[in-house]
Steps between C-alpha positions, in 0.01 A plus 500: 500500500282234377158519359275489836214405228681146454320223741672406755684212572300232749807411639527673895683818500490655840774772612625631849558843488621656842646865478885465633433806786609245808438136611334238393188513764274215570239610274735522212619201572163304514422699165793317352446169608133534424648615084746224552261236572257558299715479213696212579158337561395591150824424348501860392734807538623690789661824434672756699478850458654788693263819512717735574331837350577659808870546411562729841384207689593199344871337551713267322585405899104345591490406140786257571338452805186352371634312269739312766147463722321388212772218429511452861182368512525280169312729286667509149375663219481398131513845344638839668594688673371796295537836644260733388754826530662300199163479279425878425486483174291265524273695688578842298297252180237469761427830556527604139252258470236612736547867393419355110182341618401842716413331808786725688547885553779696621404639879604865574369486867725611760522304831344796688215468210459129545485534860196710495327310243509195732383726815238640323332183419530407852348804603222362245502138643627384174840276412802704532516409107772696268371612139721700362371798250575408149402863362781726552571732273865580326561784704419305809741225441771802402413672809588150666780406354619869566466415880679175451251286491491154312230271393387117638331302316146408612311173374134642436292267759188456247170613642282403589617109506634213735723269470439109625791312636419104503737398808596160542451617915224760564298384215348808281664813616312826284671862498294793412731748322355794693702345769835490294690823426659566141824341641858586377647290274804701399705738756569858373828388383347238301598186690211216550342512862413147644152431350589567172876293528296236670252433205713561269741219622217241578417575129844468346620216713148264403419483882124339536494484850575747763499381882560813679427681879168620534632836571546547130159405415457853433747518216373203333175732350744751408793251294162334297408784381865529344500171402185516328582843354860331356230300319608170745309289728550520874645153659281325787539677868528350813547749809607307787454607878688706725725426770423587842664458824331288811391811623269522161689832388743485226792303501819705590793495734339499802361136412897379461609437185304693242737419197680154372849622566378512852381178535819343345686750753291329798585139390209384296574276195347591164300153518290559797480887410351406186277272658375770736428763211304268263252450778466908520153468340494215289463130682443176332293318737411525848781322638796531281764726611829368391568459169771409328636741146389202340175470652423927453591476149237208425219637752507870415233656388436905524130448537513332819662829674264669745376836428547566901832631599730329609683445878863482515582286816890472574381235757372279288762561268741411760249165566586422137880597488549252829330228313699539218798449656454237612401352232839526332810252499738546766756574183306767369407658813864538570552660160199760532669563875828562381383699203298699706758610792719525212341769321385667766871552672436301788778244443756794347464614869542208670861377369635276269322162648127658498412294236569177622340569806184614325513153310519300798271660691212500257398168599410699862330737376287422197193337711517811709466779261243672316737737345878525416524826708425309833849308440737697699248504824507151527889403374652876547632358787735280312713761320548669838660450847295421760288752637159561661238642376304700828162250509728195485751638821211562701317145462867382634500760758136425672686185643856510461544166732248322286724671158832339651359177565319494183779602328758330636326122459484564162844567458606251684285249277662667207871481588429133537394405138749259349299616165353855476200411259161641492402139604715482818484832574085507527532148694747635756274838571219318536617261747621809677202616490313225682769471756344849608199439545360818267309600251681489149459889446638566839793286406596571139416876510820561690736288281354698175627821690791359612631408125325784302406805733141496396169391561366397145787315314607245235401091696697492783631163447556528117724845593713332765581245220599739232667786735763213570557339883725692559352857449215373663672439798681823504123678451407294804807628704441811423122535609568334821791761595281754424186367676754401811669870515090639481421236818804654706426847409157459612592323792 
């Protein structure tokens, strides 16, 4: 470990430390890309580290998972990942450390013992603070260790006192130590609990800024005092806003998506995702809100975040997703498409010429979507036989003579193309059109049903020109038998 006393580099070192107990959530994920950008803004150092001190929790499975999210998203790191369950010897030095300088004491109390400590002080309207008692005799720890009982290690809170944090959000933030308990920084079989790994890594990696949740804001008093007591300096803070739903409460399931791998499950593209959580809290302006990797890099700045929490809004992320699409190249839309249906099974179930439908029915869809998810409900129909969904049958059926007719001019305008392109196909329906005298909805509402089975679809005259003449035709035939055999049932 090196000297803490050494100064600091002035170089950017930030670090992204989520604990590897499940997915990637949203506020992780904003907590990265704030690290991220703030050191690629700098030209500093982003580093990855795992904390994964609770070892019963923790897998190598959402490990791998983050890490995949993290790339997904185009977050790379320039150091990592360290895992902190591979650093105890690290920590063991720490400890060692603190005991030398006396400012920890091995804790006796049982948990029955520390829970009336902390209900007596609330009987006395004071902090349900632990101090542990640091004068037991030999006998007492024999007696203890008799019952089976083993030690933590508390770090003496020094009283009285306060520690100042200096946030680059809230501004001055003061603790009073009679508000912080003599917190464990070794477990009773000597391994390093999360304060003490925490500033001990922060330390030994050089990190001089931390951009963190402000649900840990409560730690932060806790790790300086290690820090300080290792004989190093604390970095800068900045404790960013939490997330909370459009109902104001915080952000979970019930919202939709409450983690990345949900949003890339739904159809969202790491670009407009990314766009969506840089603007939880921090804005540039008043009127920017697209922004380019480019653009975030150069206009980042951690002091501009709000110290107000933040709303997560999948409509608006939706707004932005739409917009991004379309602001992509026909090519590339087609690739993200494909990729997406790909990966997702969707073309694996769908036989061996998915793909190449997918590719040529991107053009259809890309103006229409705001996410990848909403694919199959306009061009499902494609990769199926024709059928009906329930809302589209009864539109036909409210007026089956008006269907038939409908129906059957257009097919008869169809069958007639000497060339079935989008271009003769849209002038011969809308000359059919006119010869009926109605209104364009009225007309073309039945032909969409007729060739797809739904209400909401891909153009109607850019499907009839991929799906071919002559399965067109045949979906024609088809709706008008059925419509016919529902007119002489009826009748």
């Amino acid at each position: 470990m090196p000297d803490p006393t050494e100064t600091v580099t002035t170089a950017l070192r930030v670090r992204f430390a989520p604990s590897p107990t499940g997915s990637l959530h949203v506020g992780g994920a904003r907590t990265a890309l704030f690290n991220w950008l703030a050191a690629r803004h700098a030209g500093g150092t982003f580093i990855l580290r795992l904390e994964d001190t609770d070892r019963e929790r923790s897998t190598s499975e959402s490990e791998a998972e983050i890490l995949r999210v993290m790339q997904w998203m185009g977050l790379d790191w320039d150091e990592g990942p360290f895992r902190q369950s591979e650093r105890d010897d690290i920590y063991r030095d720490a400890i060692d450390r603190l005991r030398a300088a006396g400012v920890v004491y091995p804790a006796w109390e049982s948990a029955e013992e520390l829970d009336a400590m902390r209900a007596e002080a609330r009987a006395n309207k004071q902090a349900p603070v632990v101090r542990g008692r640091r004068d037991w005799s030999d006998e007492d720890i024999a007696r203890f260790q008799a019952e089976g009982r083993t030690a933590v290690w508390r770090y003496a809170v020094p009283l009285p006192g306060k520690t100042v944090i200096e946030d680059m959000i809230r501004g001055t933030v003061t603790f009073d130590h009679a508000q912080i308990e003599d917190f464990v920084v070794a477990r009773s079989d000597g391994t390093a609990t999360y304060n003490l790994a925490a500033a001990v890594d922060d330390l030994e990696m050089g990190i001089n800024r931390v951009i963190r949740g402000e649900d840990h804001i409560s730690n932060t008093p806790k790790q300086m005092l290690v820090m300080r007591a290792l004989g190093g300096t604390p970095p800068e803070y900045a404790h960013v806003p939490l997330i909370l739903g459009t109902d104001k409460k915080r952000l979970s399931k019930r919202h939709g998506a409450a983690s990345v791998e949900e949003l890339e499950a739904d159809g969202f593209l790491p670009q407009p995702v990314r766009n969506a959580l840089v603007l939880l809290g921090w804005s540039y302006d008043d009127k920017t809100t697209t922004f380019t990797m480019d653009e975030l890099i150069e206009k980042f700045d951690v002091r501009r975040v709000s110290k107000s929490p933040a709303v997560f809004d999948m409509k608006k992320l939706e707004v932005m997703s739409g917009r991004y699409l379309r602001t992509l190249t026909p090519e590339v839309f087609a690739d993200e498409l494909v990729h997406y249906l790909d990966a997702t099974g969707y073309l694996a179930a769908r036989g061996e010429h998915a793909a190449d439908i997918a590719r040529r029915s991107a053009p259809l869809v890309q103006r229409k979507l705001s996410r990848l998810t909403e694919y199959d409900h306009l061009a499902g129909w494609l990769y199926r036989p024709l059928e009906f969904e329930p809302e589209a049958w009864d539109f036909l059926a409210q007026d089956i003579k008006f269907a038939i007719q409908t129906i059957g001019g257009g097919l008869g305008r169809l069958e007639e193309l000497e060339e079935f392109t989008l271009e003769h196909i849209r002038a011969a329906l809308s000359d059919q059109l006119h010869i009926q005298g109605v209104a364009a909805r009225e007309f073309l509402e039945p032909q969409r049903i007729a060739l797809t089975g739904q209400m909401i679809s891909t153009g109607i005259y850019e499907s009839l020109e991929m799906i071919g003449r002559d399965e067109a035709v045949s979906r024609y035939r088809q709706t008008l038998a059925k419509v016919a055999e529902s007119w002489q049932g009826g009748a």
